[in-house]
Backbone as ProteinMPNN parsed JSONL, in Angstrom:
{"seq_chain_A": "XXXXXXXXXXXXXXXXXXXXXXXXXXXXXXXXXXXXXXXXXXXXXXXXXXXXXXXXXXXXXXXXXXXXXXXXXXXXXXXXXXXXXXXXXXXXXXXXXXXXXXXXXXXXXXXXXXXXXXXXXXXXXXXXXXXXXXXXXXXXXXXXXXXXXXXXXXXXXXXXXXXXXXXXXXXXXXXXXXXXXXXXXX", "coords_chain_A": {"N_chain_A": [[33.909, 5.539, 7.943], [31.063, 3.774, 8.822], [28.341, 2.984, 6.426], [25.055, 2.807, 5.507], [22.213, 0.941, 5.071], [18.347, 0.939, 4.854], [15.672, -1.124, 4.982], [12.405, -1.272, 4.37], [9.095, -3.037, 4.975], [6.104, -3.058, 4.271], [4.123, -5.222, 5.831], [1.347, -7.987, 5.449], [0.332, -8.297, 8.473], [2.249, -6.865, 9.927], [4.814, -4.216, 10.42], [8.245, -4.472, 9.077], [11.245, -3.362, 9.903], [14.614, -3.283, 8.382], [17.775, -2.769, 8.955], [20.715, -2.749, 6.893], [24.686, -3.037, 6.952], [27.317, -1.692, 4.312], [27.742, -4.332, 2.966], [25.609, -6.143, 2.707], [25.061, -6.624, 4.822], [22.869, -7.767, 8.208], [22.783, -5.252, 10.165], [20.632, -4.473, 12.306], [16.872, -5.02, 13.151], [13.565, -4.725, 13.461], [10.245, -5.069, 14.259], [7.142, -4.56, 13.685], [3.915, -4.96, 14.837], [-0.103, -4.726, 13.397], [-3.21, -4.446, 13.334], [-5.978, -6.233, 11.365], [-8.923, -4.809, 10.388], [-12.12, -5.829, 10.502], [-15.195, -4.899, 9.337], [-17.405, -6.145, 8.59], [-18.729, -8.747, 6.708], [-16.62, -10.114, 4.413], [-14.831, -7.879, 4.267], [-11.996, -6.334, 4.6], [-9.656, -4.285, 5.988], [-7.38, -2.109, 6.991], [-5.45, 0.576, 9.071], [-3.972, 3.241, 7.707], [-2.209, 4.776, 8.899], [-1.581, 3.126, 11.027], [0.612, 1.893, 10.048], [2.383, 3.707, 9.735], [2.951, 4.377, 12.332], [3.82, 2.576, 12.773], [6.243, 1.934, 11.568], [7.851, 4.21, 11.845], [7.817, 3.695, 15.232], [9.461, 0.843, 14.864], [12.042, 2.368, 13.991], [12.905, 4.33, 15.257], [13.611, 2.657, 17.962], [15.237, 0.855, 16.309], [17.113, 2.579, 15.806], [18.164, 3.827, 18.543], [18.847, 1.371, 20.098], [20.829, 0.238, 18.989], [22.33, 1.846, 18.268], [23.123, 3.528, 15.755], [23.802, 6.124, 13.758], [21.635, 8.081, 12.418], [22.38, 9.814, 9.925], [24.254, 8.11, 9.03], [22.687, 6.439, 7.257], [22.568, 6.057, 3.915], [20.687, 5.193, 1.98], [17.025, 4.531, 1.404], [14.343, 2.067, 1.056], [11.098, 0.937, 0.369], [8.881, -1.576, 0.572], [6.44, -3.113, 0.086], [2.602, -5.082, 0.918], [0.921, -6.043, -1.745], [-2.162, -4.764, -3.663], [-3.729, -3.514, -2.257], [-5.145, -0.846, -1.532], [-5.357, 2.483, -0.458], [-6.823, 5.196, -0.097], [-6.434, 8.425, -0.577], [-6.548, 12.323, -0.025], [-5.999, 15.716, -1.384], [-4.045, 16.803, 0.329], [-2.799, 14.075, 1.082], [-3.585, 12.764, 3.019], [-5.335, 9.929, 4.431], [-8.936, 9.038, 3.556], [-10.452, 7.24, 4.58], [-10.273, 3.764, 5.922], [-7.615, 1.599, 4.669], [-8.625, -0.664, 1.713], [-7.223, -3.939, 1.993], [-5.642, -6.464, 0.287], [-7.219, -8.701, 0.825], [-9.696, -8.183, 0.832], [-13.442, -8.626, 0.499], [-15.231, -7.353, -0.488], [-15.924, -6.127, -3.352], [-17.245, -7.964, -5.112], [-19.101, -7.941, -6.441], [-18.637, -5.831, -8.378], [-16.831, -6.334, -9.726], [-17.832, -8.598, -11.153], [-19.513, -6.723, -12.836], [-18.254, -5.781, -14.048], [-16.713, -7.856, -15.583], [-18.915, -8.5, -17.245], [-19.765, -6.25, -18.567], [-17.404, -5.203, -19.848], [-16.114, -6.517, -22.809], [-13.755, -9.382, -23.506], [-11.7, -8.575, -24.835], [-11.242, -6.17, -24.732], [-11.125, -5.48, -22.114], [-8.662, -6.667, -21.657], [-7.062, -5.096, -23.483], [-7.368, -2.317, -22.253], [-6.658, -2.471, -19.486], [-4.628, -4.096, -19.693], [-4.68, -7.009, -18.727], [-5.382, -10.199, -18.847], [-8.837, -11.356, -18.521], [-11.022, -13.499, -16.525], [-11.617, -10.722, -14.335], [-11.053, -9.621, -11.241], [-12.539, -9.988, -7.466], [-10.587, -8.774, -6.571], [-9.027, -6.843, -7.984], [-7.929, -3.492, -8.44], [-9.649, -1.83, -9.895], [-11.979, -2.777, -9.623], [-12.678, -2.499, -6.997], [-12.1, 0.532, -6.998], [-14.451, 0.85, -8.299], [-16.545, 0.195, -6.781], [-16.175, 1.453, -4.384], [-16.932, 4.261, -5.507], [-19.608, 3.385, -5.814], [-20.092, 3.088, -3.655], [-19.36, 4.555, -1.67], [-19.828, 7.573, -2.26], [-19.272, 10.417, -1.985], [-16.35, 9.543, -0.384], [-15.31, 9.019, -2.607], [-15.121, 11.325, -4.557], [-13.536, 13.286, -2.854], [-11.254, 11.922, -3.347], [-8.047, 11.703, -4.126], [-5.772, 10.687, -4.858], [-4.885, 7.373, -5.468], [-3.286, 4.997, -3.581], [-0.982, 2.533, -2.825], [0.286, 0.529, -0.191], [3.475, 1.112, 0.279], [3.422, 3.102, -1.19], [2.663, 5.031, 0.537], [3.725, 4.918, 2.266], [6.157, 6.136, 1.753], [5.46, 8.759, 0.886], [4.467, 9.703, 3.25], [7.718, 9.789, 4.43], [8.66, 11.503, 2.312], [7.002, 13.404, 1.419], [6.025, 13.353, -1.293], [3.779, 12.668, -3.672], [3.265, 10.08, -4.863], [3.548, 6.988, -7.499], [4.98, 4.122, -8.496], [5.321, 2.665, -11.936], [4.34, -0.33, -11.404], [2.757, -0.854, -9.358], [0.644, 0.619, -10.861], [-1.209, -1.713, -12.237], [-3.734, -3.308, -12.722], [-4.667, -1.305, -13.07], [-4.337, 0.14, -15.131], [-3.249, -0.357, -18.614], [-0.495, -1.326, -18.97]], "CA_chain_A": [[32.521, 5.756, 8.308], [29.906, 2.69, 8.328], [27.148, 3.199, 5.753], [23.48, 1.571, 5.821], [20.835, 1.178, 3.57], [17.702, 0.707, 5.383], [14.561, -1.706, 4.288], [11.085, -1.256, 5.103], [8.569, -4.03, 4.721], [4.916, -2.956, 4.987], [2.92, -6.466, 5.67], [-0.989, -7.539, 5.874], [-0.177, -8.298, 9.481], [2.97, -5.869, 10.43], [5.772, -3.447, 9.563], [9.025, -4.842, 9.22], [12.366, -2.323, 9.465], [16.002, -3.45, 8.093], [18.913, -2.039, 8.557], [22.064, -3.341, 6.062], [25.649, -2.375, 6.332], [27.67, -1.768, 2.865], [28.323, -5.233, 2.495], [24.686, -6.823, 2.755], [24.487, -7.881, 6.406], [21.805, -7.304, 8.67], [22.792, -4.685, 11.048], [19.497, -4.921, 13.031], [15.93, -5.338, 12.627], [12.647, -4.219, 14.296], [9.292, -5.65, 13.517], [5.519, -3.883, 14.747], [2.177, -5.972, 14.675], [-1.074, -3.916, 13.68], [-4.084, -5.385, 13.505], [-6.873, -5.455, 10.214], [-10.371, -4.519, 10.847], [-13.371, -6.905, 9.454], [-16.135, -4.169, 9.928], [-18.848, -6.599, 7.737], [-18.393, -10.192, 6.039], [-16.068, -10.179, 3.625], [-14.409, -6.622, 4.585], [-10.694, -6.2, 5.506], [-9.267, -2.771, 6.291], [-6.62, -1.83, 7.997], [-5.56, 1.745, 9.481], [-2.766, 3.747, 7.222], [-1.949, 5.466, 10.345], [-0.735, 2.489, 11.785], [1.669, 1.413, 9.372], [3.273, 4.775, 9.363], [3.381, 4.707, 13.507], [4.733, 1.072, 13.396], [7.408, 1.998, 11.112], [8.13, 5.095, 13.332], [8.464, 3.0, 16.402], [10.729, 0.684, 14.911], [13.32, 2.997, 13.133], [13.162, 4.853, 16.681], [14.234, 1.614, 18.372], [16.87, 0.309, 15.718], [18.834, 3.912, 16.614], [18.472, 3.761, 19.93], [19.659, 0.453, 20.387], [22.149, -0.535, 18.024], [23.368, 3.431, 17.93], [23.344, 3.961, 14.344], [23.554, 7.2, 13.281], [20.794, 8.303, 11.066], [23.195, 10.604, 9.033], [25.349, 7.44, 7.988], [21.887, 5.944, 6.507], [22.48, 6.372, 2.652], [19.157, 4.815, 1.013], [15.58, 3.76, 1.967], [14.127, 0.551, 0.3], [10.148, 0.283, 0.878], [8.059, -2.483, 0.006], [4.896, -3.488, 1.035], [1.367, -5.618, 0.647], [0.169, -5.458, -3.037], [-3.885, -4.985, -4.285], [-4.486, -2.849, -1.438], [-5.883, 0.757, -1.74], [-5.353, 3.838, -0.152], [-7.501, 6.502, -0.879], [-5.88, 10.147, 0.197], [-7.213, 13.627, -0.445], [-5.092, 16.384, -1.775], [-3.309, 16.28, 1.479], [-2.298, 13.233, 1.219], [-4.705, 12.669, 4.036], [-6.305, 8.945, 4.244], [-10.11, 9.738, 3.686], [-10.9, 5.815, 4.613], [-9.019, 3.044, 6.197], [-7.472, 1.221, 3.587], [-8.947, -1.788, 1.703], [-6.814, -4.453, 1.465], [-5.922, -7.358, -0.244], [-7.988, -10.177, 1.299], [-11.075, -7.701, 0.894], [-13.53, -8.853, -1.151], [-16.741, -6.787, -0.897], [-16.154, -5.939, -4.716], [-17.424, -9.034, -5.714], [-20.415, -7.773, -7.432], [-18.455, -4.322, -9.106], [-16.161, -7.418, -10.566], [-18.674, -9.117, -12.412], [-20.506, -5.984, -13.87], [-17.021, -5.133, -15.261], [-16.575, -8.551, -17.026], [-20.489, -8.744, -18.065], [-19.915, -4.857, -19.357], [-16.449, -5.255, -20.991], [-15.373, -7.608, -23.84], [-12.493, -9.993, -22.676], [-10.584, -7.688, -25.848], [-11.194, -4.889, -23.664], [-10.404, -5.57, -20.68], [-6.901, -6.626, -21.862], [-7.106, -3.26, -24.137], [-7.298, -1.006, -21.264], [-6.204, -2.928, -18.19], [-3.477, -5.128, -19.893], [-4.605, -8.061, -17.773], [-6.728, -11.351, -19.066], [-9.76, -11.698, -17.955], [-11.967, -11.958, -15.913], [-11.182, -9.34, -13.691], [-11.496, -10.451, -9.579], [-12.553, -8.656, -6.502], [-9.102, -8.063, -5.915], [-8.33, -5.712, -8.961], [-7.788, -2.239, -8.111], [-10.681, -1.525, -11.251], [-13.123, -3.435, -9.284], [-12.342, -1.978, -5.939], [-12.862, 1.67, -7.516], [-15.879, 1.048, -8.686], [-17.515, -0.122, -5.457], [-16.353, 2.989, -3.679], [-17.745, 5.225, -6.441], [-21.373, 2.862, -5.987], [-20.959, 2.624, -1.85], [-18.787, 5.603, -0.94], [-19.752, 8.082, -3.35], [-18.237, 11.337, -1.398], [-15.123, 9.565, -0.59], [-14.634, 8.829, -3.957], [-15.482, 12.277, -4.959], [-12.51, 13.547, -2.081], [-9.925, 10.917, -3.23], [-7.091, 13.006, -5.083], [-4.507, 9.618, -5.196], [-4.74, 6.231, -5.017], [-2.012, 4.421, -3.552], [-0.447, 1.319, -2.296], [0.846, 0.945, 1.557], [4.612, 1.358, 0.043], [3.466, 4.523, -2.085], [1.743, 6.075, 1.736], [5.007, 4.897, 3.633], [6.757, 6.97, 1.249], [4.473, 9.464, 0.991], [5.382, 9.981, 4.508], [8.788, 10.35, 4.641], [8.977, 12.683, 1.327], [5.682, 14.346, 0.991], [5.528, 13.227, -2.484], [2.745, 11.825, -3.784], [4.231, 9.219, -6.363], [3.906, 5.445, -7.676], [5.256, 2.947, -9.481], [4.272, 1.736, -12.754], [4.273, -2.06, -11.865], [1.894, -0.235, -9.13], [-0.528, 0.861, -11.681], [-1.702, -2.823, -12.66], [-5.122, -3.31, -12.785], [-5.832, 0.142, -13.299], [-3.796, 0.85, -16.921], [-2.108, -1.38, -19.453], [1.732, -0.962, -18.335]], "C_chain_A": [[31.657, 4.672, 7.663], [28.837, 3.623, 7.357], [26.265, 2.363, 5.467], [22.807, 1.642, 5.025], [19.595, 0.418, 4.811], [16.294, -0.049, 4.784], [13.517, -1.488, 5.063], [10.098, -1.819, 4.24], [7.076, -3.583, 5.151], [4.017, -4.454, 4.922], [1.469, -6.185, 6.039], [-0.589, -7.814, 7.478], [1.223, -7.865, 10.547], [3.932, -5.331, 9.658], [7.515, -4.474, 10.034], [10.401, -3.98, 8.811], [13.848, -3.485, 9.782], [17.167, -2.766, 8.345], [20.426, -2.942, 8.131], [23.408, -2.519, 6.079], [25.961, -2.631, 4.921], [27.423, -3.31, 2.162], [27.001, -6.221, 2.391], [24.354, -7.116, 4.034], [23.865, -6.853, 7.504], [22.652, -6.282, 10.025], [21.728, -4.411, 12.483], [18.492, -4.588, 12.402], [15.092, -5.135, 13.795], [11.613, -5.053, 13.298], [7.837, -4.833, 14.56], [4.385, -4.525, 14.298], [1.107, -4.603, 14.408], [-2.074, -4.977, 13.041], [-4.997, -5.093, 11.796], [-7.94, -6.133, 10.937], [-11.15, -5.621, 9.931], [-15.077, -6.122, 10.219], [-17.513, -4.501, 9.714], [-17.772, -7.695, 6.982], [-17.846, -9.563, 5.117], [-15.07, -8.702, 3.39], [-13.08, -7.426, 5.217], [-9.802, -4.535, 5.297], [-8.445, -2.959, 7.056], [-6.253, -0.362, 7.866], [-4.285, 2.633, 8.826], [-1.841, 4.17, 8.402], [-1.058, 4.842, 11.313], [0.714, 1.778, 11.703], [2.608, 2.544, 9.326], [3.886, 4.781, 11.179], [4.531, 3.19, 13.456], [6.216, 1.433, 12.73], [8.463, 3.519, 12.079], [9.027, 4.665, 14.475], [9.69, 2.037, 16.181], [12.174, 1.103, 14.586], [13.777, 3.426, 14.481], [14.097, 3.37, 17.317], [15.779, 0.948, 17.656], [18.291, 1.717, 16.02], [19.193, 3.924, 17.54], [19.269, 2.604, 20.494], [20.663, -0.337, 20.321], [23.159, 0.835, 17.797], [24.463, 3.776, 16.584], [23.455, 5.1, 14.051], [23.104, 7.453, 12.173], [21.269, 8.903, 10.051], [23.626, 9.097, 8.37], [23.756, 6.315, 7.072], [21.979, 6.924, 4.727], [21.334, 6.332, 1.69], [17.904, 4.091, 2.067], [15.134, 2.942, 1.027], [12.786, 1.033, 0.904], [9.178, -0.227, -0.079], [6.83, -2.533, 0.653], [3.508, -4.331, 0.091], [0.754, -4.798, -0.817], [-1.483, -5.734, -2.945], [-4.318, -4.778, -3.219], [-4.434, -1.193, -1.599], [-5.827, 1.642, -0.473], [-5.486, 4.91, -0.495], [-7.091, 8.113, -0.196], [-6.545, 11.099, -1.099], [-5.804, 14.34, -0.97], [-4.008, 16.521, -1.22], [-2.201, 15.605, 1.95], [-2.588, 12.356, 2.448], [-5.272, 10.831, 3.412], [-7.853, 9.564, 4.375], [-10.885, 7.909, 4.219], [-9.655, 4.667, 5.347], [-8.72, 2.51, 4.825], [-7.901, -0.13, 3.048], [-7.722, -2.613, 0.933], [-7.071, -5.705, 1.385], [-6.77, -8.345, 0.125], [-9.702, -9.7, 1.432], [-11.406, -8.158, -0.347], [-14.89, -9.007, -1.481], [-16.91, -6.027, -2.327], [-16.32, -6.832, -5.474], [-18.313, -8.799, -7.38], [-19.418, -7.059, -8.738], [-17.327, -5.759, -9.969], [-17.109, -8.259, -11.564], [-19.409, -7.958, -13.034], [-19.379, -5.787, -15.073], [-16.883, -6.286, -16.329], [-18.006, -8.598, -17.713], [-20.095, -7.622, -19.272], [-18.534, -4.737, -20.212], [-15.749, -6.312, -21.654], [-13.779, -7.955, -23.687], [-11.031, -8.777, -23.648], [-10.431, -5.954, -24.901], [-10.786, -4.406, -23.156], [-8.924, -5.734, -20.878], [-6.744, -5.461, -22.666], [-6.379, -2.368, -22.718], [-6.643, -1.537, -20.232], [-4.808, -3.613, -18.431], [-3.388, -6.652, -18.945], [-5.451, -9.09, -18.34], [-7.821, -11.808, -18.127], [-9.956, -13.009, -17.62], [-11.459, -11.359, -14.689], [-11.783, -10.505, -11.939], [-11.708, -9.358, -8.895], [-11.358, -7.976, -6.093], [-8.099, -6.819, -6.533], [-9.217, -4.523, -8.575], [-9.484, -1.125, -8.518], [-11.872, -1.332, -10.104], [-13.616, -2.925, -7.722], [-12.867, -0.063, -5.932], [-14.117, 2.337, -7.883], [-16.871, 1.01, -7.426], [-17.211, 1.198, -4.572], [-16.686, 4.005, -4.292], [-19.218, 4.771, -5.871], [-21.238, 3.201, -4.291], [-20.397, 3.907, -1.167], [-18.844, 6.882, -2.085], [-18.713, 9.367, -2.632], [-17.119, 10.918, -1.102], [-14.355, 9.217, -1.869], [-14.225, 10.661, -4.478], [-13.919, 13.684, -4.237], [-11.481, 13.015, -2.623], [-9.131, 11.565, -4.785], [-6.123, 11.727, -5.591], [-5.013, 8.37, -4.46], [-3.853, 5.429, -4.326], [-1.769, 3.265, -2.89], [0.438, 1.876, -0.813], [2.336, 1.463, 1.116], [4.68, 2.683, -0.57], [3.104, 5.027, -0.641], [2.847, 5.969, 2.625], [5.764, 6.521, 2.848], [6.376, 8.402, 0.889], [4.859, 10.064, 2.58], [6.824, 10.618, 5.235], [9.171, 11.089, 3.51], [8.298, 13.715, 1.344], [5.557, 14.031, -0.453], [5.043, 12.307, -2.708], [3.055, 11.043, -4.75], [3.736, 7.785, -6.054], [5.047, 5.114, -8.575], [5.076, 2.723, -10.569], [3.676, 0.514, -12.704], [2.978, -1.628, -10.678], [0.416, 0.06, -9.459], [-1.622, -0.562, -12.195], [-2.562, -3.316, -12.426], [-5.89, -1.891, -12.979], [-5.738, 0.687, -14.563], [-3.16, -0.514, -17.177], [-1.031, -0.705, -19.385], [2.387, -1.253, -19.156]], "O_chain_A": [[31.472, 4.541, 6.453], [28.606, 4.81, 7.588], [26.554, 1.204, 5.171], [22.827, 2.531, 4.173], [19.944, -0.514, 5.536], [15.768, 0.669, 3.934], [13.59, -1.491, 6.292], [9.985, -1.455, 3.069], [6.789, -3.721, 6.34], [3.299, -4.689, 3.95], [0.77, -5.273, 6.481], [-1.581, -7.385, 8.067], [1.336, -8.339, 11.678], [4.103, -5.672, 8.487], [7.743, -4.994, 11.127], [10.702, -3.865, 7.623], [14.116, -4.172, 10.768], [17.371, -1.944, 7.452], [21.065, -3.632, 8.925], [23.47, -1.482, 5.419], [25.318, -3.435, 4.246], [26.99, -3.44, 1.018], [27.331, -7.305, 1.911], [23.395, -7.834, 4.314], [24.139, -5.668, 7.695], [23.137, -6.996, 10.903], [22.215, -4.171, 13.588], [18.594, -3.995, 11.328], [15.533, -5.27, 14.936], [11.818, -5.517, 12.176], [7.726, -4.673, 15.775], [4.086, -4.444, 13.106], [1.322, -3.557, 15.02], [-1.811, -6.016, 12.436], [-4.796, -4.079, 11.128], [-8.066, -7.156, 11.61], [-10.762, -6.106, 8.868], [-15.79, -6.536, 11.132], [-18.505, -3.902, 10.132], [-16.566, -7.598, 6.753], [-18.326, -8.478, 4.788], [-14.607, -8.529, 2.263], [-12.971, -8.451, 5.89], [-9.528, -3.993, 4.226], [-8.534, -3.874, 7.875], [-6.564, 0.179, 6.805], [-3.397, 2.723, 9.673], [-0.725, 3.685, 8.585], [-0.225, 5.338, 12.071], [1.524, 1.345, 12.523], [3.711, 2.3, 8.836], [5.049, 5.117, 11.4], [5.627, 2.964, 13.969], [7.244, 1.209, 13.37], [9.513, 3.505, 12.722], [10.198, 4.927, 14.747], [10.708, 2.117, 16.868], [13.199, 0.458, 14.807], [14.856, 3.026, 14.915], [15.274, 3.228, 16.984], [16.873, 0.681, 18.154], [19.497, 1.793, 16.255], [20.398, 4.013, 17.78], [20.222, 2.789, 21.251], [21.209, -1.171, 21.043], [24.302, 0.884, 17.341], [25.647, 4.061, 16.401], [22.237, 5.243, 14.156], [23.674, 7.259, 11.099], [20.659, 8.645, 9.013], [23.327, 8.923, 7.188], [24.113, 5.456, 6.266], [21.575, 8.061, 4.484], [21.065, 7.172, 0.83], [17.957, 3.402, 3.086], [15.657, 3.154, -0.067], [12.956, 1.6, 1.983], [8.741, 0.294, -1.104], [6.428, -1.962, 1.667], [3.403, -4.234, -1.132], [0.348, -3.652, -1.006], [-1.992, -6.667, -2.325], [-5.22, -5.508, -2.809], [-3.382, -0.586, -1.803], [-6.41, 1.237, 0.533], [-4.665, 5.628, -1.066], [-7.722, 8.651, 0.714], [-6.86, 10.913, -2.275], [-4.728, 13.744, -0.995], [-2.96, 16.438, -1.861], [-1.234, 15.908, 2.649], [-1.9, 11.393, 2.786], [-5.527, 10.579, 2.235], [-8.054, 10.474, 5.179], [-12.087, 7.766, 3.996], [-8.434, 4.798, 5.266], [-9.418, 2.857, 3.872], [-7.615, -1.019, 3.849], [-7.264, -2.333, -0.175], [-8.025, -6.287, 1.901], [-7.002, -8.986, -0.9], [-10.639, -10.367, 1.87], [-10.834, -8.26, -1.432], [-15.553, -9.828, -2.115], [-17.926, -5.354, -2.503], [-15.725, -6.813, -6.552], [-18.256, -9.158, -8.556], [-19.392, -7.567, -9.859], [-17.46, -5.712, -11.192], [-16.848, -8.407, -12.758], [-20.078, -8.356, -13.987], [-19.448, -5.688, -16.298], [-16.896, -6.078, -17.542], [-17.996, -8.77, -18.932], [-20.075, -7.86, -20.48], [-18.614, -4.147, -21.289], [-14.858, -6.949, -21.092], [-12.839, -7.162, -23.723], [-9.933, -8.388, -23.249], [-9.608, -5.065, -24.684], [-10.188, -3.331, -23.213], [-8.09, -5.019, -20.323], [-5.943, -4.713, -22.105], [-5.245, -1.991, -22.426], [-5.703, -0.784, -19.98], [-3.965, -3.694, -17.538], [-2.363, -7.229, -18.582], [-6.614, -8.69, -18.28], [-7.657, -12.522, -17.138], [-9.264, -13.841, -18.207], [-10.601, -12.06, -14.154], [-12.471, -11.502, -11.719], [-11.402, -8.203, -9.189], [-11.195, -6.93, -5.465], [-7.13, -6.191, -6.106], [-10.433, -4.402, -8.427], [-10.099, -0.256, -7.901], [-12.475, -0.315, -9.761], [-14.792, -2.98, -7.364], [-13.672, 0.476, -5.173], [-14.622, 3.46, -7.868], [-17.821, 1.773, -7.243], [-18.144, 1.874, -4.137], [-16.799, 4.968, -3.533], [-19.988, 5.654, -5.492], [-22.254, 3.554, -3.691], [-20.947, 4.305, -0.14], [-17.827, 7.088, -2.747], [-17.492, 9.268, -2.744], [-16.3, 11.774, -1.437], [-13.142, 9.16, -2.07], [-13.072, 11.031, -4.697], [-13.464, 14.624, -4.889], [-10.478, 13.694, -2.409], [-9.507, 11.766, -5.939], [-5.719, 11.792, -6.752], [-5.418, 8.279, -3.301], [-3.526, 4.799, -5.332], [-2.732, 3.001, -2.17], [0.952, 2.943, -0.476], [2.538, 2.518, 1.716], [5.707, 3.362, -0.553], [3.566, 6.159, -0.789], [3.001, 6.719, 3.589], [5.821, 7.644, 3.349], [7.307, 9.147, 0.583], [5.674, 10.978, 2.71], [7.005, 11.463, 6.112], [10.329, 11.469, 3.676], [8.77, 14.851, 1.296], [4.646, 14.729, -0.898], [5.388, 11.196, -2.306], [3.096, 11.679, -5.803], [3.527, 7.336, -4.927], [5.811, 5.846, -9.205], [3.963, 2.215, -10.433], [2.808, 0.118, -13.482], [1.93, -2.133, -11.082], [-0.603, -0.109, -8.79], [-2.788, -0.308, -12.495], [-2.3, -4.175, -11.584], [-7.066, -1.529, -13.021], [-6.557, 1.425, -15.113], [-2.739, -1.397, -16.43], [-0.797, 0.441, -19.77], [3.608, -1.145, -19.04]]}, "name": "protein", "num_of_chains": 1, "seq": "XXXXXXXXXXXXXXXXXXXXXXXXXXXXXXXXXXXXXXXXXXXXXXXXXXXXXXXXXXXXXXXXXXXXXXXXXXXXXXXXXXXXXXXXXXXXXXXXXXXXXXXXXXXXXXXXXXXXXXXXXXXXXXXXXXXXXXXXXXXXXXXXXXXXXXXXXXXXXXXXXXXXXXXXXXXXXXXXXXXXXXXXXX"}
């Protein structure tokens, strides 16, 4: 009996599904395009929703066509686009599309943080050397506290597209530590 290990690749501009027999080699491969939103200058969002259908559609496709049997799949692998945010409710519900990386309407909430915390600080608490960018998690938090106050106020878990894939196919709400980085010293 063949056995597979399956990879899943969430990118900024699609999902990418693996499938590996024992030995390393590609058994087949699916790939799904989704698009990111630019709803205002310097905004990039894209739709959780879609990364969970794209990966969907291609797992569907790699069975159907290559006639794998999902039983002989042993492990799931998923990766995906870092220093992007996904804000879910208790749920596990998106309450927002998600902002990712190439957003970078937390320009401002990035400089109050280095004005307001001492470079000793910031590496204190964050474990990262300043100064802090729109692109840290920190800085990102803060601006949806100042611009989205109720979805802040809703948002039960933070997570990364690889924590919401997975999230998906477990129901458990879980990270990473390497994950956590910009939000705790690791």
């Amino acid at each position: 009996m063949e056995k597979y290990i399956v990879g899943i690749d969430v990118g900024t501009s699609a999902v990418k599904v693996g499938v590996f027999n024992c030995y390393g080699e590609i058994a087949a491969y699916e790939k799904k395009e989704y698009p990111t939103e630019s709803p205002k200058s310097n905004y990039a969002e894209q739709n959780p929703e879609l990364w969970w259908s794209a990966v969907n559609n291609c797992i569907i496709k790699i069975f159907k066509k290559n006639k794998i049997p999902p039983n002989f799949v042993k492990a799931i692998g998923v990766t995906g686009q870092t220093r992007t945010q996904v804000f879910v409710n208790y749920k596990g519900e998106p309450l927002r599309p998600a902002i990712i990386w190439q957003d970078r309407r937390s320009f401002n909430e990035a400089k109050w943080i280095n004005r307001k915390f001492s470079k000793k600080d910031i590496i204190h608490y964050l474990g990262y050397q300043p100064p802090i960018d729109f692109s840290f998690p920190s800085a990102r938090l803060l601006w949806v506290k100042n611009h989205e106050c109720r979805i802040f106020e809703k948002t039960y878990k933070v997570l990364q597209p690889k924590d919401y894939i997975n999230y998906k196919l477990t129901s458990n709400l879980s990270s990473d530590i390497s994950s956590s980085f910009g939000l705790i010293n690791i």
